[in-house]
C-alpha positions in Angstrom: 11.3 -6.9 24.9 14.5 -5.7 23.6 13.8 -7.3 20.2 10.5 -5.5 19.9 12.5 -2.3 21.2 15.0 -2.7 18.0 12.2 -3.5 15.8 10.1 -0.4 16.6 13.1 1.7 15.9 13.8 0.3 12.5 10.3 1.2 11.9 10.8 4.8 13.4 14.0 4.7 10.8 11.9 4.2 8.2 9.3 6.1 8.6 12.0 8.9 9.7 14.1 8.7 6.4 10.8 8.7 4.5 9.4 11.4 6.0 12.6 13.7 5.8 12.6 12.9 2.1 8.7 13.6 1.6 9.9 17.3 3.2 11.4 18.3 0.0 8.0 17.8 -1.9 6.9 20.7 0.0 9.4 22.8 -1.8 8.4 21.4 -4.9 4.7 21.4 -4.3 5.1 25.6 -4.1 7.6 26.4 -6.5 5.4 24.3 -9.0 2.0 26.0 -7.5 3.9 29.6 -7.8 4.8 28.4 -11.3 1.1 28.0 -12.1 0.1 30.9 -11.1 3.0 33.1 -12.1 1.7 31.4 -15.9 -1.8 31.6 -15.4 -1.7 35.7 -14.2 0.7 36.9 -15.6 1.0 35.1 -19.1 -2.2 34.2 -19.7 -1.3 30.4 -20.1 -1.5 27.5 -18.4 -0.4 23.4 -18.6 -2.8 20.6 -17.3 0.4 18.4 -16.5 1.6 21.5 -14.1 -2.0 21.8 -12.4 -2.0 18.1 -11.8 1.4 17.7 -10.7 0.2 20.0 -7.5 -2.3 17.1 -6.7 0.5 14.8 -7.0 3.2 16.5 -4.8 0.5 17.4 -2.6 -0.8 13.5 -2.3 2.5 12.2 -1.9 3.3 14.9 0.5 0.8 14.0 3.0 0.1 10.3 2.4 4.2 9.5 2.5 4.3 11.6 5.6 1.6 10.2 8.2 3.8 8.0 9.6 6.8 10.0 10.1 4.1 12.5 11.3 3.0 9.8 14.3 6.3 9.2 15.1 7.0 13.1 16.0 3.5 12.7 17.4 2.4 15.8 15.5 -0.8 14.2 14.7 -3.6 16.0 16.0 -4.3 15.5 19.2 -6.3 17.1 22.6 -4.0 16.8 25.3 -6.7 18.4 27.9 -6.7 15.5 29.9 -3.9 13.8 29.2 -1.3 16.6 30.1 -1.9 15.6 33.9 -1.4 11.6 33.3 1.3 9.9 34.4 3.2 8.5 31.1 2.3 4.9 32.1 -1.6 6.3 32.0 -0.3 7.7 28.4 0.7 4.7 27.0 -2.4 2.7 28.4 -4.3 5.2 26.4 -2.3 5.2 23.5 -2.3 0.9 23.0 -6.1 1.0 23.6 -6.1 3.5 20.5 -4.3 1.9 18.1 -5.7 -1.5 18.8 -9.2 0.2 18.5 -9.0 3.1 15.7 -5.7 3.0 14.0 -5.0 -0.6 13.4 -8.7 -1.0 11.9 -8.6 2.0 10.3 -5.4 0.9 8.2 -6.8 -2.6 8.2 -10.3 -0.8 6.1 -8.5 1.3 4.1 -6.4 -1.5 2.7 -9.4 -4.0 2.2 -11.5 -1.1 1.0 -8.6 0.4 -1.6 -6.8 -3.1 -2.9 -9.7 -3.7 -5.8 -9.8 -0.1 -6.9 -5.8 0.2 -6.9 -5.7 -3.4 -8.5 -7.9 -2.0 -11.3 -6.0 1.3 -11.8 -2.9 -0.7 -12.5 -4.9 -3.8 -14.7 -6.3 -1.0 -17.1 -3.2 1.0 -17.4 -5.2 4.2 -15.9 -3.9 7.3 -17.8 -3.8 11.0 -16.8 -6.8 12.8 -15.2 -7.4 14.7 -18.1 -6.3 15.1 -21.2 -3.0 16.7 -21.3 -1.9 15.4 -17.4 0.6 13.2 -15.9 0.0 9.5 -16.7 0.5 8.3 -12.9 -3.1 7.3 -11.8 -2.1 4.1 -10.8 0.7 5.3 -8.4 -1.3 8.4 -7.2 -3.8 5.4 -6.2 -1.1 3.3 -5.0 -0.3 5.6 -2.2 -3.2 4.5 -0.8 -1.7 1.1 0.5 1.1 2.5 0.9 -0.4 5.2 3.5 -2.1 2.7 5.3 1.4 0.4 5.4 3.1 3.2 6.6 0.7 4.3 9.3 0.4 0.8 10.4 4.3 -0.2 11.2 4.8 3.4 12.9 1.6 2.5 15.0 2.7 -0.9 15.5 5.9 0.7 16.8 4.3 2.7 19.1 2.1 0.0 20.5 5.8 -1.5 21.3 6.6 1.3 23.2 3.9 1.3 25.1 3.8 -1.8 26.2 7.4 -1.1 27.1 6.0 1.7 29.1 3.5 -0.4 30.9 6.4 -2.6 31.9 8.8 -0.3 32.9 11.4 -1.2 30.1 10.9 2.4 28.4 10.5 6.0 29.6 8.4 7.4 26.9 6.1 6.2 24.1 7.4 9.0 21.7 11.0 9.4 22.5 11.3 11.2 18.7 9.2 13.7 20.4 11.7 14.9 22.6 14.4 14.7 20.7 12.8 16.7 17.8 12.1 19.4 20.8 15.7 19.1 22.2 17.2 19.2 19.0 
C-alpha cells in the first residue's frame, strides 16, 4: 500500500505543478481579453489572432487544470449527504465514482477524440480563421491530454480511498486540507 501511497502522490505532484502553472493563464487570458476590448472600443480595431488567443488561454486554462482541480477537490460537488458520513463512507462513495463515471468518462473521451486529434495533426490544421493562431492541432490535443490528466489524479484518488477503506490513510483529499490550512 505504501507504494500505491507514493505513486498517488507523484500523481498529486503532477497534477499540482501543472495546475499552479495553468494559474498564470488566467492572468494572461484577461489582460489579453482587456487588450481586445480596450482595441475594439476604444480604437475601433481589432486582431483575429488576439480574439482567438482568448479561446486558447481559456482552453488550456480549464482543460490543463481539471486535475489539479480534483486534487483540491474543488470540483463540483453536493455535499448534502455526505457532510454527515464517516470518511470511510466518503471514500466508499468516492471509488464507486471513479470506477463508474470518471474512469469511463476519460476512457470515451480518449476513444471518442484520438481520430479527430490524429486528423488535426495528419492535415496540418491551420488557424480558425483567416488571420488566427495556427495551433488547431494542440488546441485539439488538449483533449487527450484532459482526459490523461483527469484519469491519473482520479486513479490517485481511488488509491486513497482504498487506503481509507483499509485504515492506512486518514483522508481521501489530504490536498484539501492543506490548501484550507495553508
Amino acid at each position: 500500500m505504501r507504494f500505491l501511497l507514493r505513486l498517488a502522490e507523484g500523481a498529486d505532484a503532477v497534477n499540482r505543478a501543472i495546475g499552479l502553472s495553468a494559474r498564470w493563464l488566467a492572468v494572461a487570458l484577461v489582460l489579453v481579453q482587456f487588450a481586445v476590448v480596450v482595441l475594439r472600443y476604444a480604437y475601433g480595431s481589432s486582431f483575429v489572432w488576439m480574439q482567438e488567443g482568448v479561446i486558447y488561454l481559456h482552453a488550456f486554462l480549464f482543460m490543463l487544470a481539471i486535475g489539479y482541480a480534483y486534487l483540491l477537490d474543488a470540483h463540483v460537488r453536493v455535499d448534502f449527504f455526505s457532510a454527515a458520513w464517516s470518511e470511510r463512507t466518503r471514500a466508499w462513495v468516492e471509488l464507486a465514482g471513479i470506477l463508474v463515471a470518471v474512469l469511463p468518462f476519460c476512457w470515451l473521451l480518449v476513444w471518442a477524440s484520438w481520430g479527430y486529434v490524429a486528423r488535426s495533426f495528419m492535415m496540418g490544421e491551420g488557424p480558425m480563421q483567416v488571420g488566427g493562431l495556427p495551433l488547431q492541432p494542440y488546441l485539439k490535443g488538449l483533449i487527450l491530454a484532459m482526459a490523461g490528466l483527469l484519469a491519473i489524479q482520479a486513479l490517485s484518488v481511488a488509491v486513497r480511498a482504498v487506503a481509507v477503506i483499509l485504515g492506512a490513510a486518514d483522508t481521501v483529499f489530504p490536498a484539501r486540507q492543506q490548501v484550507s490550512e495553508g
